[in-house]
PDB file of N, CA, C and O in Angstrom:
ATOM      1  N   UNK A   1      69.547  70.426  99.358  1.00  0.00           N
ATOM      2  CA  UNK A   1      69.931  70.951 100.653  1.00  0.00           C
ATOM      3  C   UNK A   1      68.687  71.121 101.508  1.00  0.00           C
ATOM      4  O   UNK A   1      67.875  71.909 101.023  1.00  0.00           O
ATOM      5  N   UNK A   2      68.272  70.451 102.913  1.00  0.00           N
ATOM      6  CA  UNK A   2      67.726  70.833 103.700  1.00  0.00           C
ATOM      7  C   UNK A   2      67.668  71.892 104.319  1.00  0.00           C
ATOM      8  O   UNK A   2      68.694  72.435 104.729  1.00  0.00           O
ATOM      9  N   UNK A   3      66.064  72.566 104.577  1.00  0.00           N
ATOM     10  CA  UNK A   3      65.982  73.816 105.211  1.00  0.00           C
ATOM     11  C   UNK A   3      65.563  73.870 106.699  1.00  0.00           C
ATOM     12  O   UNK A   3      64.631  73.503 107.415  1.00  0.00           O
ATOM     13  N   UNK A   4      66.908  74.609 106.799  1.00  0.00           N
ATOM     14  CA  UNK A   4      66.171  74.886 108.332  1.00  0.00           C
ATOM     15  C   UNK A   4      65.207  75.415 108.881  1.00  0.00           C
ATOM     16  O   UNK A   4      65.034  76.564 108.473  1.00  0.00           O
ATOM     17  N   UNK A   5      64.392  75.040 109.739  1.00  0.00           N
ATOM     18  CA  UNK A   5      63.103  75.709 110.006  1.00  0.00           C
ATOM     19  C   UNK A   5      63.075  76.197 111.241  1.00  0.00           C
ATOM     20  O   UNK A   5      62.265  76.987 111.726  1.00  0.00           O
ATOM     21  N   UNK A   6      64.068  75.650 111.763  1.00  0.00           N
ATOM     22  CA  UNK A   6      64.185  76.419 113.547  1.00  0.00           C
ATOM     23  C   UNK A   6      65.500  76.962 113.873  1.00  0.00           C
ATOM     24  O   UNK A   6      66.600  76.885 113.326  1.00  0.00           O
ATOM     25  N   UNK A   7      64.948  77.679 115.193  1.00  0.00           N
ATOM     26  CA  UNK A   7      66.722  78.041 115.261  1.00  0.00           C
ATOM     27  C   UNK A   7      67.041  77.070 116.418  1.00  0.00           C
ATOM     28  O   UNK A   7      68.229  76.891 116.686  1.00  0.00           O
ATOM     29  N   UNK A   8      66.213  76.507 117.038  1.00  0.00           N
ATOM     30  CA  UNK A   8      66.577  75.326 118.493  1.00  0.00           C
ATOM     31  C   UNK A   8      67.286  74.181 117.448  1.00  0.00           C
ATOM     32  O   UNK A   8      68.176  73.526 117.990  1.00  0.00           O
ATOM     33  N   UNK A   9      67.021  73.870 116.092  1.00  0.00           N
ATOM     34  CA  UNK A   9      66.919  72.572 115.537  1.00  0.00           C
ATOM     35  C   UNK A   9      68.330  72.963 115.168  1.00  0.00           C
ATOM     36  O   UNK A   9      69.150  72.048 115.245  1.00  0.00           O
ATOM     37  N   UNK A  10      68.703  73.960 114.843  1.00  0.00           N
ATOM     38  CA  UNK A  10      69.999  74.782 114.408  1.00  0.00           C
ATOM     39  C   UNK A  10      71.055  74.485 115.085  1.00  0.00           C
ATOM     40  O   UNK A  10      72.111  73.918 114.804  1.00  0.00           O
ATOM     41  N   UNK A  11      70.413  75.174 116.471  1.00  0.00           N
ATOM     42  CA  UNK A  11      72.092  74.966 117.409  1.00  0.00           C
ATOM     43  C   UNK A  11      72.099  73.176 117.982  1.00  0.00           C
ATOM     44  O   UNK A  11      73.138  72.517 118.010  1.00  0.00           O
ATOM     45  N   UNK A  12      70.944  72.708 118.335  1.00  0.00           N
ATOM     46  CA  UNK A  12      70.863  71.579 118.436  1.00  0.00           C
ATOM     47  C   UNK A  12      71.842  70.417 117.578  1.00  0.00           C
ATOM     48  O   UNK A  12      72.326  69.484 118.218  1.00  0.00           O
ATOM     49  N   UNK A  13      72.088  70.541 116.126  1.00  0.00           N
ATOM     50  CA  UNK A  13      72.804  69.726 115.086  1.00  0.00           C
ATOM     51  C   UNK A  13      74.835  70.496 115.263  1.00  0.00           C
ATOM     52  O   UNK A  13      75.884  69.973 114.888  1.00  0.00           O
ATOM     53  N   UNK A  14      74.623  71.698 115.894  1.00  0.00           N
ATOM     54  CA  UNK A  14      75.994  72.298 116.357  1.00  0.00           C
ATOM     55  C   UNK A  14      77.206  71.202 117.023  1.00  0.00           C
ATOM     56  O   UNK A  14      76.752  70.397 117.836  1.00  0.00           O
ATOM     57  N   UNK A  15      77.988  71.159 116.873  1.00  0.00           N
ATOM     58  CA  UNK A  15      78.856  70.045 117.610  1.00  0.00           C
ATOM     59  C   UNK A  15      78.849  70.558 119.272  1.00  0.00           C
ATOM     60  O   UNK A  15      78.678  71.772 119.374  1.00  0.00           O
ATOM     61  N   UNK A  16      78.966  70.017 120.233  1.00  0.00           N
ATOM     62  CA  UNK A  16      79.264  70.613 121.747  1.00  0.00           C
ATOM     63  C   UNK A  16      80.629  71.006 122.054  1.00  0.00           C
ATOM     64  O   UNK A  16      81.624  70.358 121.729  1.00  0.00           O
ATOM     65  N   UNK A  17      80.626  71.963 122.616  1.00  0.00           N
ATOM     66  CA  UNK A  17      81.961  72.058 123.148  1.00  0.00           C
ATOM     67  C   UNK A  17      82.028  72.365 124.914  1.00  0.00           C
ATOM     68  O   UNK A  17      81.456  73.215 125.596  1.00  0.00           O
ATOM     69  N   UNK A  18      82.745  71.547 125.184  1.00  0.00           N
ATOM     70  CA  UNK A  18      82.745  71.181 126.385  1.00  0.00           C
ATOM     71  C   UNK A  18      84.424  71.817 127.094  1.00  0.00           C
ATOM     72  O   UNK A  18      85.574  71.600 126.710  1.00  0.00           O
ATOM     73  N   UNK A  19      83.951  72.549 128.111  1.00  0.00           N
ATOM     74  CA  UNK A  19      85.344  73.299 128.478  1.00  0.00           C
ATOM     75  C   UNK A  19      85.397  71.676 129.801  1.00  0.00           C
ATOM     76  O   UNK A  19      84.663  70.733 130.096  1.00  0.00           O
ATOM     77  N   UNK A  20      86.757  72.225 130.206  1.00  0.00           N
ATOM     78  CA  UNK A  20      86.971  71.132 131.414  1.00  0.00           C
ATOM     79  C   UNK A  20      87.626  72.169 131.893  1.00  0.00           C
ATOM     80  O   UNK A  20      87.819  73.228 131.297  1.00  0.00           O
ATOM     81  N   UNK A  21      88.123  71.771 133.419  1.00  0.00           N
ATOM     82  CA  UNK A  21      88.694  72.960 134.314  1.00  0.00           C
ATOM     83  C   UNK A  21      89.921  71.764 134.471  1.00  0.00           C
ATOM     84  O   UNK A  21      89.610  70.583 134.629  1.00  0.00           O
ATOM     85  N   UNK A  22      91.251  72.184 134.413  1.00  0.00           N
ATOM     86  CA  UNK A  22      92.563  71.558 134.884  1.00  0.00           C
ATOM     87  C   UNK A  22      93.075  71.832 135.825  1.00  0.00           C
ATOM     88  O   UNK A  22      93.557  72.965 135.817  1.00  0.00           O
ATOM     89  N   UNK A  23      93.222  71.169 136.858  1.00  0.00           N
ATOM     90  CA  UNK A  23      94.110  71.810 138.130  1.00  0.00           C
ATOM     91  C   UNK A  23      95.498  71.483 138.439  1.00  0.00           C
ATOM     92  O   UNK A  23      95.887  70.403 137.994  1.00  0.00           O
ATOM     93  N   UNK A  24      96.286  72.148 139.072  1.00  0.00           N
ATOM     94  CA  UNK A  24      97.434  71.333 139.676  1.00  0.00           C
ATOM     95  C   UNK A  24      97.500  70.967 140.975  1.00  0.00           C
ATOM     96  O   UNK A  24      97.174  71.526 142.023  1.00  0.00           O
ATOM     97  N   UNK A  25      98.073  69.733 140.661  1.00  0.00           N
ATOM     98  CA  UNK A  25      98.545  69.382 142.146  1.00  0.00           C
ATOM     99  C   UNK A  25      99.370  69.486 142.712  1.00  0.00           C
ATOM    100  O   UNK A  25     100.228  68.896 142.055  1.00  0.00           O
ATOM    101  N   UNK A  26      99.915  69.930 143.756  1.00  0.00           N
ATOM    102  CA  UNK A  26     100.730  70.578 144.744  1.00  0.00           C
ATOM    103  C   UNK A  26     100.724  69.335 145.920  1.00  0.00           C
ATOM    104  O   UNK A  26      99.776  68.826 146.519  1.00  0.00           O
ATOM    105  N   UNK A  27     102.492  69.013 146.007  1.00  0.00           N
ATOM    106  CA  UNK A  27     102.407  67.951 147.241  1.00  0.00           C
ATOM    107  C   UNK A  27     103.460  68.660 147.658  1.00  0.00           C
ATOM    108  O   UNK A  27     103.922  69.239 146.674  1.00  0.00           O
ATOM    109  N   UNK A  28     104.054  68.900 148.596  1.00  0.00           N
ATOM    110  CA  UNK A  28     105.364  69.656 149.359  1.00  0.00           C
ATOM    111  C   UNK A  28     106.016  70.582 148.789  1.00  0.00           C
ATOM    112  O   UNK A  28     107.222  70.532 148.545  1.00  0.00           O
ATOM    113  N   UNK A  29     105.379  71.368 148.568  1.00  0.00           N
ATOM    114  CA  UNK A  29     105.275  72.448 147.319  1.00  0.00           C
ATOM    115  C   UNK A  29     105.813  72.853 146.286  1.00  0.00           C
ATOM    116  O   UNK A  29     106.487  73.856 146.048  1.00  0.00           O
ATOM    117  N   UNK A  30     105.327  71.640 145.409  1.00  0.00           N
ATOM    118  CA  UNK A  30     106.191  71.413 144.042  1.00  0.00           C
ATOM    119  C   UNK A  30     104.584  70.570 143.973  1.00  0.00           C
ATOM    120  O   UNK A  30     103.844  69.769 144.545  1.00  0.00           O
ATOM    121  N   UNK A  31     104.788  71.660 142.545  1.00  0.00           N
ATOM    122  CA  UNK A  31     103.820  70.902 141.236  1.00  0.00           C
ATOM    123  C   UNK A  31     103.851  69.580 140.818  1.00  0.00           C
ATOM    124  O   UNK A  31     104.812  69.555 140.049  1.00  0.00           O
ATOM    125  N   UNK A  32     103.219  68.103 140.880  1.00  0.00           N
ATOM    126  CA  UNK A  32     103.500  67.142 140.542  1.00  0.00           C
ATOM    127  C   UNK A  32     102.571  66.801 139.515  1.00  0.00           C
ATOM    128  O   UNK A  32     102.830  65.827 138.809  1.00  0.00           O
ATOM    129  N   UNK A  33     101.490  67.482 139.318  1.00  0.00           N
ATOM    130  CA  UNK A  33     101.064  66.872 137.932  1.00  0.00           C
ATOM    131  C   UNK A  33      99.984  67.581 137.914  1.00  0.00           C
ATOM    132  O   UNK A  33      99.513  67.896 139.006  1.00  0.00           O
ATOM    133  N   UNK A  34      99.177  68.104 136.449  1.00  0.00           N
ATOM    134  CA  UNK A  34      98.080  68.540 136.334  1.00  0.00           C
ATOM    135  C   UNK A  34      97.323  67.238 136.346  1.00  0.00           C
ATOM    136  O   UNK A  34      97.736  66.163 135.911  1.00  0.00           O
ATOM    137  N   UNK A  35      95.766  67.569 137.091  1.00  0.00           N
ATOM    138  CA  UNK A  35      94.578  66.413 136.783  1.00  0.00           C
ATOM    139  C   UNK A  35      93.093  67.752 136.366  1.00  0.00           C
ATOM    140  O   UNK A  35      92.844  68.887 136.771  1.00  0.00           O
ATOM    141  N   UNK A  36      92.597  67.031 135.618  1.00  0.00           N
ATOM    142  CA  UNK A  36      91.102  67.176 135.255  1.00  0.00           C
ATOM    143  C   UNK A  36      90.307  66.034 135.687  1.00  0.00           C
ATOM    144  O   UNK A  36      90.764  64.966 136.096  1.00  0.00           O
ATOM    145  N   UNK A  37      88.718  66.440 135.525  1.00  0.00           N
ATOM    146  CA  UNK A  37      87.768  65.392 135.738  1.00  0.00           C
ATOM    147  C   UNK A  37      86.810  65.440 134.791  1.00  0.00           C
ATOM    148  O   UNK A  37      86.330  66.571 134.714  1.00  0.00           O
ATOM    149  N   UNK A  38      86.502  64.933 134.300  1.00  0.00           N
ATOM    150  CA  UNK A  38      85.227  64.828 132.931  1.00  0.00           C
ATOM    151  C   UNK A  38      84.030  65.392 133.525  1.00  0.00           C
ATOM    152  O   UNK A  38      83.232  65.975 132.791  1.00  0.00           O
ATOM    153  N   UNK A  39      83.736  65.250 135.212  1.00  0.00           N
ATOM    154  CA  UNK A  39      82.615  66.246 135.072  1.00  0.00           C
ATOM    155  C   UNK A  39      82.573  67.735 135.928  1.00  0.00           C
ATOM    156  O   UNK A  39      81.866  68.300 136.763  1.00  0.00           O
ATOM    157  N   UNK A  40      83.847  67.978 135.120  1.00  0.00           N
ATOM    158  CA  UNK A  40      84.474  69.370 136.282  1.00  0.00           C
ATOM    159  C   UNK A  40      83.856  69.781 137.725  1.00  0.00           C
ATOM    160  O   UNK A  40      83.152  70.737 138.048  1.00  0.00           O
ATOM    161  N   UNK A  41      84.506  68.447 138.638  1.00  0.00           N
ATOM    162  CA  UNK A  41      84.666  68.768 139.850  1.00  0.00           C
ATOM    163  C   UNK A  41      85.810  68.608 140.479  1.00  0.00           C
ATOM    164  O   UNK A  41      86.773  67.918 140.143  1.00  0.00           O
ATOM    165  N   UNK A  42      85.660  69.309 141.456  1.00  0.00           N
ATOM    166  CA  UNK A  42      86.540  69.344 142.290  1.00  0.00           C
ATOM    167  C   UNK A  42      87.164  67.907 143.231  1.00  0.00           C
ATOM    168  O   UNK A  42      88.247  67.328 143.300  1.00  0.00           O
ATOM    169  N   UNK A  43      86.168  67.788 143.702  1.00  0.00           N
ATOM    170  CA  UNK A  43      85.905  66.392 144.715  1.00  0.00           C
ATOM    171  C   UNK A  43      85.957  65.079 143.557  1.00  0.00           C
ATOM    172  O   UNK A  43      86.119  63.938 143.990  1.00  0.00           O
ATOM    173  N   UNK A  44      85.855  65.244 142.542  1.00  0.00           N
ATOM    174  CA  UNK A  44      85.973  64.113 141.568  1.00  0.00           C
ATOM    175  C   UNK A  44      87.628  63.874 141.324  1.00  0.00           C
ATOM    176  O   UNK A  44      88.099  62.738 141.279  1.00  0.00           O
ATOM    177  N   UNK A  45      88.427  65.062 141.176  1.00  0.00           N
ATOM    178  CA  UNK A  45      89.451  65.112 140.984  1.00  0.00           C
ATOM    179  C   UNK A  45      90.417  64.960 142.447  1.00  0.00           C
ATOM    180  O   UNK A  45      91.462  64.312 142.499  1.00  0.00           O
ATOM    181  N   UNK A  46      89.960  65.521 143.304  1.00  0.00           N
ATOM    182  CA  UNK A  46      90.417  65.202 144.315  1.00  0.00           C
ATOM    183  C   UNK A  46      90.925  63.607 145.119  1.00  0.00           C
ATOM    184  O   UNK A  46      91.867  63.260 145.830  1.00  0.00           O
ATOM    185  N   UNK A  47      89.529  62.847 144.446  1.00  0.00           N
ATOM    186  CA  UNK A  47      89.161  61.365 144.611  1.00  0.00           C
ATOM    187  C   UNK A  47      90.381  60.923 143.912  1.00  0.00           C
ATOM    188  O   UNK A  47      91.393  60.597 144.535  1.00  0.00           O
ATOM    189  N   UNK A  48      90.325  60.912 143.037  1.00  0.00           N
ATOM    190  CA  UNK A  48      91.257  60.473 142.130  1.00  0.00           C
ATOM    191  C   UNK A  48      92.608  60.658 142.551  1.00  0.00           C
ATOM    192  O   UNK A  48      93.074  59.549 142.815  1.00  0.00           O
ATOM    193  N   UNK A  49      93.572  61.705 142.758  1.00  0.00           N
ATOM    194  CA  UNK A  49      94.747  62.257 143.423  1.00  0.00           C
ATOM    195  C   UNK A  49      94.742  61.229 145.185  1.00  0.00           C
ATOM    196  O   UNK A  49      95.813  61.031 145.758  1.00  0.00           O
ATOM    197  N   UNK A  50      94.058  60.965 145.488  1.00  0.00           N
ATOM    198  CA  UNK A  50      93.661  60.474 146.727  1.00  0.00           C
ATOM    199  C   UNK A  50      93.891  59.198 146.439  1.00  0.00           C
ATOM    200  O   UNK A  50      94.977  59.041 146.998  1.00  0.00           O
ATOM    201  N   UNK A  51      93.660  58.318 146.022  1.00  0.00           N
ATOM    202  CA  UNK A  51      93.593  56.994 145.325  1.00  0.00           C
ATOM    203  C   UNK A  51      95.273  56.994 144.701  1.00  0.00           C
ATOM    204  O   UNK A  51      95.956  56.014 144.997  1.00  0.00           O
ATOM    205  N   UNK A  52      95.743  57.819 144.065  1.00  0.00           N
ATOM    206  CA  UNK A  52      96.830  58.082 143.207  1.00  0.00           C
ATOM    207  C   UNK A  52      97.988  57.924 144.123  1.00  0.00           C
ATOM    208  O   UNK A  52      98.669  56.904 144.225  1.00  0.00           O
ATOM    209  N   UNK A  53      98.155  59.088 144.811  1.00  0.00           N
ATOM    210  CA  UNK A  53      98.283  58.850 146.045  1.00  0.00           C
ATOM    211  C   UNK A  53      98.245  58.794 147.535  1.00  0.00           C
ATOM    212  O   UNK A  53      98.181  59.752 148.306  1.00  0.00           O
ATOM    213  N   UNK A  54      98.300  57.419 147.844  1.00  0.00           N
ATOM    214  CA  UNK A  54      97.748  57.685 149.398  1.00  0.00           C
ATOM    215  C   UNK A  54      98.534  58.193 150.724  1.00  0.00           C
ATOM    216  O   UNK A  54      99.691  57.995 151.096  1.00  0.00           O
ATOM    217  N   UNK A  55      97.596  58.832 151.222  1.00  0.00           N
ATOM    218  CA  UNK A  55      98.537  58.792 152.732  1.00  0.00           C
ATOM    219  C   UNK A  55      99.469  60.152 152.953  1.00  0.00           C
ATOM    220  O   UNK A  55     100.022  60.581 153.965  1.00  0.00           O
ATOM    221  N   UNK A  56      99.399  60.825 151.121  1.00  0.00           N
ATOM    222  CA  UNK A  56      99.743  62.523 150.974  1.00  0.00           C
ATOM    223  C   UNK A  56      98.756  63.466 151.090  1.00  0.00           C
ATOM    224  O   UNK A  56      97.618  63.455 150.620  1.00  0.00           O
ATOM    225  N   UNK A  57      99.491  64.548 151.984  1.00  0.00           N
ATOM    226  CA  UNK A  57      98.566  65.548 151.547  1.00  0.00           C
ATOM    227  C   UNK A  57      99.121  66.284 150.736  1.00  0.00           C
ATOM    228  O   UNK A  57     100.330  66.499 150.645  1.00  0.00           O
ATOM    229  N   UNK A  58      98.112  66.792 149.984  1.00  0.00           N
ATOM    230  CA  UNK A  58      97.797  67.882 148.533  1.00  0.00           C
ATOM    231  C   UNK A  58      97.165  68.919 148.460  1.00  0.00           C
ATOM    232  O   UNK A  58      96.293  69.022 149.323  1.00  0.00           O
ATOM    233  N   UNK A  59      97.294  70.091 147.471  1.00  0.00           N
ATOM    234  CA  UNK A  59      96.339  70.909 147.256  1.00  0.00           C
ATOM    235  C   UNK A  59      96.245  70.938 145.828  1.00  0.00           C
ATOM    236  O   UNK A  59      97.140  70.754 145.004  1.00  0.00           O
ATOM    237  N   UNK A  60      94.558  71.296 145.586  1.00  0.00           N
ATOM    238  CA  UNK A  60      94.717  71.536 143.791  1.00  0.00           C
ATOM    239  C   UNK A  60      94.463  73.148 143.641  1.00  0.00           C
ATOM    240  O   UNK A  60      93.853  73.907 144.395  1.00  0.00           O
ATOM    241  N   UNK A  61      94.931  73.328 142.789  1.00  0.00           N
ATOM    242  CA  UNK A  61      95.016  74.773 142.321  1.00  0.00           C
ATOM    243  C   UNK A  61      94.324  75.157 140.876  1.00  0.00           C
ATOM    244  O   UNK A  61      94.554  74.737 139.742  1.00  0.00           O
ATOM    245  N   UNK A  62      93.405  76.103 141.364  1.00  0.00           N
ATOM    246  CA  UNK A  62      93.026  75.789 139.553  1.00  0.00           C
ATOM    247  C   UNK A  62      93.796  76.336 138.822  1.00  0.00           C
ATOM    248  O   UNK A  62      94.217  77.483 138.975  1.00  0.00           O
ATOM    249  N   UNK A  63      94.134  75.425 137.753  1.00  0.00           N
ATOM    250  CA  UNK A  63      95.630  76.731 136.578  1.00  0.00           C
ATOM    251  C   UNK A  63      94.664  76.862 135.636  1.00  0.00           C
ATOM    252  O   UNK A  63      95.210  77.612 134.828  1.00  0.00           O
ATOM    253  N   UNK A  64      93.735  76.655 135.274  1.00  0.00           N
ATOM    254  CA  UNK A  64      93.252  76.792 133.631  1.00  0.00           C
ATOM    255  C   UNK A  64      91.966  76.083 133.074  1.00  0.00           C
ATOM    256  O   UNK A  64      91.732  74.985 133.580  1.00  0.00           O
ATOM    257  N   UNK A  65      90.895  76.636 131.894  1.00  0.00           N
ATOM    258  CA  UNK A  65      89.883  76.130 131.719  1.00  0.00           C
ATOM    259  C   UNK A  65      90.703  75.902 130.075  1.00  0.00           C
ATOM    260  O   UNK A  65      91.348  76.636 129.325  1.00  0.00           O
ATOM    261  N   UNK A  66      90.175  74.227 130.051  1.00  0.00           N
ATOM    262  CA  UNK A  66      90.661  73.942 128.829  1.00  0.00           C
ATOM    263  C   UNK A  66      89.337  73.582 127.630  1.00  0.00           C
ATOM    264  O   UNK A  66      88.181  73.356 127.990  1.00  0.00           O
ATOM    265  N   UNK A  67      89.755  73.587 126.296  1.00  0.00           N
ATOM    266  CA  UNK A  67      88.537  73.260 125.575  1.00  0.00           C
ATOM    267  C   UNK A  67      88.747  71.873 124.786  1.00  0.00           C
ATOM    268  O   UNK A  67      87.835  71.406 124.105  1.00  0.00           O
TER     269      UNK A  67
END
């Protein structure tokens, strides 16, 4: 068994855990679908819903930080 000699080297070999933030989207006010973005933004997710669909307006709402 290898010894640890640090504590940086320690948490370093730790797996990551990465929260993401989920929002909903809101089009005529009804929930149509949760979206996330891999690098929890806003404007990333927004892009996306925008592209998804066009020519609606939306709001996102944050519902929840997921792990």
């Amino acid at each position: 068994m290898e010894k640890v000699t640090s504590v940086n080297g320690f948490i370093g070999s730790l797996p990551k855990i990465r929260k993401r933030r989920i929002w909903n989207v809101v089009i005529d006010g009804q929930v149509v679908q949760g979206v996330g973005a891999t690098d929890n933004r806003k404007s990333t997710a927004e892009a996306y819903i925008a592209k998804k669909y066009p020519g609606q307006k939306f709001t996102l709402i944050f519902r929840e930080w997921k792990i």
